[in-house]
PDB file as gemmi writes it, atoms N, CA and C in Angstrom:
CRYST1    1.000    1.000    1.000  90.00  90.00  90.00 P 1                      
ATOM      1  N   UNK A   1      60.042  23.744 154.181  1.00  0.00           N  
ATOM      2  CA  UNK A   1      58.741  23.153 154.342  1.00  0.00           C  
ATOM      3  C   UNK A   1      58.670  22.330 155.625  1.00  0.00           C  
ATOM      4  N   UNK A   2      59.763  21.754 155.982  1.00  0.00           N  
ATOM      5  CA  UNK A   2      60.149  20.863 157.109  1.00  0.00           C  
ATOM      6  C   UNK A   2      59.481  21.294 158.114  1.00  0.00           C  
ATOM      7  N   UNK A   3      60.124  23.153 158.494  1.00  0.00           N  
ATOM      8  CA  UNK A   3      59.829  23.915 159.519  1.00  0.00           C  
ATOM      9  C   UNK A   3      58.713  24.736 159.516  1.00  0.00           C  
ATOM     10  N   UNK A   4      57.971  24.531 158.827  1.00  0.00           N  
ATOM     11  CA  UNK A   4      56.864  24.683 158.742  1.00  0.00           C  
ATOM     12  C   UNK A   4      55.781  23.840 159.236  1.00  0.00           C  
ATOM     13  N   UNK A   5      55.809  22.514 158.830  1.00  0.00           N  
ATOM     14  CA  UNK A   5      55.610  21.771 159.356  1.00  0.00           C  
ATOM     15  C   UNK A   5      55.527  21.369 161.032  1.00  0.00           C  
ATOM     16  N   UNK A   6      56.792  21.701 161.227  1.00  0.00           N  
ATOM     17  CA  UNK A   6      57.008  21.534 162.726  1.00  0.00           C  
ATOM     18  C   UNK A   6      56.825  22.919 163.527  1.00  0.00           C  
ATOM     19  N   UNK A   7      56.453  24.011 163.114  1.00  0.00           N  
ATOM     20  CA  UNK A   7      55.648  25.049 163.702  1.00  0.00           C  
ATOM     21  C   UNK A   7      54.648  24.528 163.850  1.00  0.00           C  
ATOM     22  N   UNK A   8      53.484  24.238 162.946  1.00  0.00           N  
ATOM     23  CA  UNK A   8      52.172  24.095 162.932  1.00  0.00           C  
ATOM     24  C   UNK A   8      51.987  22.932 163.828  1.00  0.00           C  
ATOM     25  N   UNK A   9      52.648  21.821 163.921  1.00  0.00           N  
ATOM     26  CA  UNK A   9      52.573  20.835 164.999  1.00  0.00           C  
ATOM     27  C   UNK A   9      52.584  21.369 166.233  1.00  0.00           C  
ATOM     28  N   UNK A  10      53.359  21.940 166.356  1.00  0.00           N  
ATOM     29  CA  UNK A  10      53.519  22.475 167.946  1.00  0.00           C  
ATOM     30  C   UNK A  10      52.771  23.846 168.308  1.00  0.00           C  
ATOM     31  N   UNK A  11      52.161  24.364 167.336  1.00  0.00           N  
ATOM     32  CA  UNK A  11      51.170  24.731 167.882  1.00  0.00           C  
ATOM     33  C   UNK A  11      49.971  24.255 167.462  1.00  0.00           C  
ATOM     34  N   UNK A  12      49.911  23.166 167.234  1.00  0.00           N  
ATOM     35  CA  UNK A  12      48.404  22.064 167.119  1.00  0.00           C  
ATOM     36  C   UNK A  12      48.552  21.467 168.604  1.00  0.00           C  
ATOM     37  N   UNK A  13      50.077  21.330 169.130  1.00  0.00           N  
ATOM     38  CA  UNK A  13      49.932  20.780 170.506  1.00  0.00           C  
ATOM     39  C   UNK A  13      49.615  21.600 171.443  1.00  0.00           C  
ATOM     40  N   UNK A  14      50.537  23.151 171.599  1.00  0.00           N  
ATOM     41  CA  UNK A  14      49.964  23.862 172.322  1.00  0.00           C  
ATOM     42  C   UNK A  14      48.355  24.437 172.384  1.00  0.00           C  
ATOM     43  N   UNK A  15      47.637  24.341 171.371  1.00  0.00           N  
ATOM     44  CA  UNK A  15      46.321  24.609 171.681  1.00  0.00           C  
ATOM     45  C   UNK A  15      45.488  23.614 171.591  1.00  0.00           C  
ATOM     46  N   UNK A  16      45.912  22.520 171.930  1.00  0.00           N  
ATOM     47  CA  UNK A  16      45.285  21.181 172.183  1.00  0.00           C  
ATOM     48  C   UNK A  16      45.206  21.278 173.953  1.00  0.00           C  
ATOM     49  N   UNK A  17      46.491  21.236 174.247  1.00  0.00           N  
ATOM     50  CA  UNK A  17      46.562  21.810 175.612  1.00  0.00           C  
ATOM     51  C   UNK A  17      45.717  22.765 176.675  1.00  0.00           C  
ATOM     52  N   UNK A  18      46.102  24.029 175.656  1.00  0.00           N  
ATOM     53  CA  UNK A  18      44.815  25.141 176.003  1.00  0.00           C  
ATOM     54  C   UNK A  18      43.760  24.509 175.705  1.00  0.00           C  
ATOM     55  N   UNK A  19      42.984  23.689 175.227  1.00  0.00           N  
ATOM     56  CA  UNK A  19      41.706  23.276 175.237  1.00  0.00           C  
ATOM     57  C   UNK A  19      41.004  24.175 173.690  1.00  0.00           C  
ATOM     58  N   UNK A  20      42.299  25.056 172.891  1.00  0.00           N  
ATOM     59  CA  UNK A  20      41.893  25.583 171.202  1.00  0.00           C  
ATOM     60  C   UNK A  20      41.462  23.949 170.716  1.00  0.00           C  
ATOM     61  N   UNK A  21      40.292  23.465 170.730  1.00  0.00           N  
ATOM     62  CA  UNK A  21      39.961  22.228 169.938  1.00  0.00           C  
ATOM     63  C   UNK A  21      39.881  22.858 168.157  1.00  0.00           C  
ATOM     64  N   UNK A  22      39.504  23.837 168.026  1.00  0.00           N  
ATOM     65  CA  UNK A  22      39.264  24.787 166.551  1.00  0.00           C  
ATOM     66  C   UNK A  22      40.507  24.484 166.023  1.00  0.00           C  
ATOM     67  N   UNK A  23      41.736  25.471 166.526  1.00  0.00           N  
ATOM     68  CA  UNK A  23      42.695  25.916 166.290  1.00  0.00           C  
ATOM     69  C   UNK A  23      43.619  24.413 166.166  1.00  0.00           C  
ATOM     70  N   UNK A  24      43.702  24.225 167.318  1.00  0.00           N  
ATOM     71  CA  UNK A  24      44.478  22.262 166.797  1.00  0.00           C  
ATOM     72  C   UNK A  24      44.228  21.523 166.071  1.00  0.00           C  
ATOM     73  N   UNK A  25      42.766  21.686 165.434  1.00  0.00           N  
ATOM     74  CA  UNK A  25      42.613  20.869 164.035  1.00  0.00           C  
ATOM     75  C   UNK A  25      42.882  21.791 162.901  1.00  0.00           C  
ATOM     76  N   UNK A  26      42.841  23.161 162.642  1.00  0.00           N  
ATOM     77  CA  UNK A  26      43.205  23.607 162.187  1.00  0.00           C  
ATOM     78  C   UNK A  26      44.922  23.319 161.563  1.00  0.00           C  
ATOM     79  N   UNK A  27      45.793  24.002 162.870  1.00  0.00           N  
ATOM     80  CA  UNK A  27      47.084  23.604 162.786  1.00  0.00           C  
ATOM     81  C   UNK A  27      47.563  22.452 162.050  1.00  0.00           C  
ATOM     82  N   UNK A  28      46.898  21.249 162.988  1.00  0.00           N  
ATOM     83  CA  UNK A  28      47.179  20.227 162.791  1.00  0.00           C  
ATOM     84  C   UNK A  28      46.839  19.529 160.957  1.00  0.00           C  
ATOM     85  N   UNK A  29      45.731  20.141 160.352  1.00  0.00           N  
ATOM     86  CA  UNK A  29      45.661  20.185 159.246  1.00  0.00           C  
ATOM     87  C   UNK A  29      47.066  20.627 158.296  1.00  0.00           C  
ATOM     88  N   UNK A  30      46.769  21.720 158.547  1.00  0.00           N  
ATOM     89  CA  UNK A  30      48.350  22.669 158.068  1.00  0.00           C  
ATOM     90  C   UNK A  30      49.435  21.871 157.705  1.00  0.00           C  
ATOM     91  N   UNK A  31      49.865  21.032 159.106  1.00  0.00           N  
ATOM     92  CA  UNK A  31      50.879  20.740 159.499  1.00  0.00           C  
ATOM     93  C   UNK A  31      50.933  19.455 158.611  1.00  0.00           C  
ATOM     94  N   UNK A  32      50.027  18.636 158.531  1.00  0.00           N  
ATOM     95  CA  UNK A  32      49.604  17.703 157.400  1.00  0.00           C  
ATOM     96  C   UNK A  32      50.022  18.000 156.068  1.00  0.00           C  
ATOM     97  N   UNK A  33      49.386  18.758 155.562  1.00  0.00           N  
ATOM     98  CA  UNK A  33      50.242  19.407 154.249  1.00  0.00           C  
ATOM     99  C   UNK A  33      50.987  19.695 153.786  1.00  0.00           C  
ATOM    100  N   UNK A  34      51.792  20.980 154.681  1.00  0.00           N  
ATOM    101  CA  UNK A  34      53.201  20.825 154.896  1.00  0.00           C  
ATOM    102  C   UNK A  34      54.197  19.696 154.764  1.00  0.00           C  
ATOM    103  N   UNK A  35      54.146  18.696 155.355  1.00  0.00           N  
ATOM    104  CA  UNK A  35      54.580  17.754 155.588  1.00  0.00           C  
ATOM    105  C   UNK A  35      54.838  17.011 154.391  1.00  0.00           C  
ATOM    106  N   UNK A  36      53.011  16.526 153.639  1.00  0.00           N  
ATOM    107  CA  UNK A  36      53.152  15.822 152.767  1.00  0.00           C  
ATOM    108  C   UNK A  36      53.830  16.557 151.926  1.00  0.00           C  
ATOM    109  N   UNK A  37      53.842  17.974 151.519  1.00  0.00           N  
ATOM    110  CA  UNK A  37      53.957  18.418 150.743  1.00  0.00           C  
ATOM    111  C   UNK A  37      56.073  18.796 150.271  1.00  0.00           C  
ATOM    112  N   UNK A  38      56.038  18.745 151.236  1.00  0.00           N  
ATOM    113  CA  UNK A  38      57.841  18.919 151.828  1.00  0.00           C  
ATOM    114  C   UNK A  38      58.390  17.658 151.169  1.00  0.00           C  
ATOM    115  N   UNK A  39      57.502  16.356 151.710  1.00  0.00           N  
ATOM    116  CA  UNK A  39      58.094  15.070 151.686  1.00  0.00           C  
ATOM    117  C   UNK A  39      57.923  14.599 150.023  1.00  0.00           C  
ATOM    118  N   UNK A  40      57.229  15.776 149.069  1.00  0.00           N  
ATOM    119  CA  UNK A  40      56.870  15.078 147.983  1.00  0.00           C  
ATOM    120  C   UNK A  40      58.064  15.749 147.031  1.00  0.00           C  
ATOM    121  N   UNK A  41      58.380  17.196 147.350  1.00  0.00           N  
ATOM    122  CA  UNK A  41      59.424  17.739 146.799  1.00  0.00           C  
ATOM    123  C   UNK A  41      60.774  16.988 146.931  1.00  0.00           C  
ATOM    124  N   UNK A  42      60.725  16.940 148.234  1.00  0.00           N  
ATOM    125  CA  UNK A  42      61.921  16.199 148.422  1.00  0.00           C  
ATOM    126  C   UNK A  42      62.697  14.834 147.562  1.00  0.00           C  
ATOM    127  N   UNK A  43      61.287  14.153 147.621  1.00  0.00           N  
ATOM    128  CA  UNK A  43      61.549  12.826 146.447  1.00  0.00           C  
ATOM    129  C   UNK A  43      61.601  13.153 144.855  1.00  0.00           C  
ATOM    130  N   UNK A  44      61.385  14.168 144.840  1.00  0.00           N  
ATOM    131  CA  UNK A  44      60.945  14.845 143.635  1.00  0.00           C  
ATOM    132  C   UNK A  44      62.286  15.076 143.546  1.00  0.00           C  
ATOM    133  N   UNK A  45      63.172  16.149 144.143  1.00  0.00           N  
ATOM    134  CA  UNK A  45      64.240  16.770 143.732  1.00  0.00           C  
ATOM    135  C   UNK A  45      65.316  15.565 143.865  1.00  0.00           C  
ATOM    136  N   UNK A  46      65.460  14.650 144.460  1.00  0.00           N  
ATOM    137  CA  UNK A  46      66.116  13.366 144.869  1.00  0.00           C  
ATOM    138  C   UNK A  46      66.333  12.956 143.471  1.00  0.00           C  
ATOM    139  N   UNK A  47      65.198  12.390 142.859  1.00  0.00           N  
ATOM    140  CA  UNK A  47      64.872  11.853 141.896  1.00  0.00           C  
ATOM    141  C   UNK A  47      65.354  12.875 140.748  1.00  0.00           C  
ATOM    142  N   UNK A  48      65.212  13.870 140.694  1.00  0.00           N  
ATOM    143  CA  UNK A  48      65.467  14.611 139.656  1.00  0.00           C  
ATOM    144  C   UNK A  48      67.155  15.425 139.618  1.00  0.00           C  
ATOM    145  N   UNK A  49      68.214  14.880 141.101  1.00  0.00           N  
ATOM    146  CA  UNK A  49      69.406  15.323 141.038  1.00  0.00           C  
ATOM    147  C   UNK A  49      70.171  14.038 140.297  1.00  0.00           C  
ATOM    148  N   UNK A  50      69.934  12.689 140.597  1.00  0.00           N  
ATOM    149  CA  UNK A  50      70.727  11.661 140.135  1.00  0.00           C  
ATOM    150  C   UNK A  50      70.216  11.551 138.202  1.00  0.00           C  
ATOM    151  N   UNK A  51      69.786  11.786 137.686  1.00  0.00           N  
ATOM    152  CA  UNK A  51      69.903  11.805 136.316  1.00  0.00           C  
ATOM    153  C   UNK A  51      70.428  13.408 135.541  1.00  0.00           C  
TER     154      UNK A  51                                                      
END                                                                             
């Protein structure tokens, strides 16, 4: 999920660059989700290896 994350960032940057204003909020959405979504498993499985 991590790298997922960090795809969609970098291409939220590269078409921020190109002047994709669509596509970088797009991405950049994505990349949002990803993220949270990575970071929620993660605490999740954390939490659920020590018991």
């Amino acid at each position: 999920m991590f790298r997922w994350a960090i795809i969609f960032a970098v291409i939220a940057l590269i078409a921020s660059l190109f002047g994709f204003s669509g596509i970088a909020g797009v991405s950049k959405s994505f990349a949002y989700i990803f993220l949270v979504v990575a970071v929620i498993l993660f605490i999740f499985g954390f939490i659920s290896r020590k018991t």
